[in-house]
C-alpha positions as CSV (number, residue, x, y, z in Angstrom):
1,X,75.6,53.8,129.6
2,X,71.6,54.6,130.1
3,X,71.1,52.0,132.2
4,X,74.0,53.3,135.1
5,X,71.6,55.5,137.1
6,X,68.9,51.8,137.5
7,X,72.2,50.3,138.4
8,X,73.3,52.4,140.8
9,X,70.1,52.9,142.3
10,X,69.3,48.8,142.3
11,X,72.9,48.8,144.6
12,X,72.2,51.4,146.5
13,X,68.6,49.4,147.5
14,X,70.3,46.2,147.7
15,X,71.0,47.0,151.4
16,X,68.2,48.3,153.0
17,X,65.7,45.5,151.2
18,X,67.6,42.4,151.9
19,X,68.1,44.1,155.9
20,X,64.8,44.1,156.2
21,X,62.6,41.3,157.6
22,X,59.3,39.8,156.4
23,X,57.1,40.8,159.6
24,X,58.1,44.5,159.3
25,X,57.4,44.3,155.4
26,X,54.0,42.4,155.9
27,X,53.1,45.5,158.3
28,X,54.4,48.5,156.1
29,X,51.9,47.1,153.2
30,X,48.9,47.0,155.3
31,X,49.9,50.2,156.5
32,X,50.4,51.4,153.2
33,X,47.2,50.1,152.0
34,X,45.4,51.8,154.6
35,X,46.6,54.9,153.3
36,X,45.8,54.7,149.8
37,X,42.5,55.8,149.6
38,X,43.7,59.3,151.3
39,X,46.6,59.8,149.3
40,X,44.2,59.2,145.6
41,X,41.7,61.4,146.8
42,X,44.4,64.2,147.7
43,X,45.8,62.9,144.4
44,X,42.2,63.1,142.6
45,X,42.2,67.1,144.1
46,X,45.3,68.2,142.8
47,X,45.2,66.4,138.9
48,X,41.6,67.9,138.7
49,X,43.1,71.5,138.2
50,X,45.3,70.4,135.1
51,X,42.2,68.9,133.5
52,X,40.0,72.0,133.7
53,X,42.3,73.9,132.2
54,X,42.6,71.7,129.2
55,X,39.6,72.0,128.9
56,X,39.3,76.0,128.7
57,X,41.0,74.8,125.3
58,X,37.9,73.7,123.9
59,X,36.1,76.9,123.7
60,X,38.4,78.3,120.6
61,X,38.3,74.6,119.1
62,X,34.8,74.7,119.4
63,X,34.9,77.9,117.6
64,X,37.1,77.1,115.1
65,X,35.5,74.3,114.0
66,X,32.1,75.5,114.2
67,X,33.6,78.2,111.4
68,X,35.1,75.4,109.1
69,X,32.4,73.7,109.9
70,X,31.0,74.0,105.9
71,X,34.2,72.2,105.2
72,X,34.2,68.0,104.8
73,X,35.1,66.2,108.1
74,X,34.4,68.9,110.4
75,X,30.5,68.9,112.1
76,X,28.8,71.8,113.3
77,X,27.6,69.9,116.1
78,X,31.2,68.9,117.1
79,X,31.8,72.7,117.4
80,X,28.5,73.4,119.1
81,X,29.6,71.0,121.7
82,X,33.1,71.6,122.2
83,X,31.9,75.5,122.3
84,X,29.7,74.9,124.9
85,X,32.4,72.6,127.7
86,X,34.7,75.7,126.9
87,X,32.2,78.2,128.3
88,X,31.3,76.2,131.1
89,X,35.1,75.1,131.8
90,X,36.6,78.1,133.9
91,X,33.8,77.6,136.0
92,X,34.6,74.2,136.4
93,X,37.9,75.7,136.8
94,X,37.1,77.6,139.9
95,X,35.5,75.5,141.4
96,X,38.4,72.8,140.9
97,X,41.0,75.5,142.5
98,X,38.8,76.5,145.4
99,X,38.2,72.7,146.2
100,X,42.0,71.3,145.8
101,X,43.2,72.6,149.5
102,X,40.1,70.6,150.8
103,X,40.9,67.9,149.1
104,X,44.8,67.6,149.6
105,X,44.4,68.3,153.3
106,X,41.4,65.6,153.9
107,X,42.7,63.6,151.9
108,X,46.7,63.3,153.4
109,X,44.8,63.8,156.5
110,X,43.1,60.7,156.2
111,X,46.2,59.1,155.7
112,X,47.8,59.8,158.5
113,X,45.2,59.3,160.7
114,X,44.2,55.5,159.3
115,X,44.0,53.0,161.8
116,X,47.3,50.6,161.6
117,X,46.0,46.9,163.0
């Protein structure tokens, strides 16, 4: 029963992929693989926002740790560190959301505009 929906999408594929020939799959790749490096740098702007704000997260593990730090297994230098990427994140954070438009239009406009041979 968990494998129905692969199933039924596998069928509902069948079609389409045996229809279509080898000349117009040989020039969908290339024309796909002209695209990629537009669509991962659009990708690259938009999965950089998530990221900075994981790391505002290490500015109270920083701090936490750098209060157990007296305790066995936990380094004041670890805290330290961590401390200091967490004060410097929402910058980082700002930046990140101020660039992602810029990225995401470049990027899918480089895409689009990528010369198909």
């Amino acid at each position: 029963m968990r494998h129905l929906p692969v199933l039924i999408t596998l069928c509902l594929l069948q079609g389409p992929l045996r229809a279509a020939d080898p000349g117009t799959v040989v020039q969908a790749a290339a024309a796909a693989r002209q695209c990629a490096p537009g669509l991962v740098r659009a990708g690259k702007g938009i999965v950089e926002v998530p990221l900075q704000v994981a790391q505002c997260l290490r500015l109270p593990l920083g701090l936490v740790e750098t209060v157990f730090s007296p305790l066995p297994g936990v380094g004041l230098a670890d805290g330290l560190k961590d401390t200091g990427a967490g004060l410097v994140a929402p910058f980082k954070l700002c930046i990140a959301v101020l660039k992602m438009p810029y990225e995401v239009f470049c990027g899918v406009g480089d895409a689009l505009v990528a010369p198909v041979r």
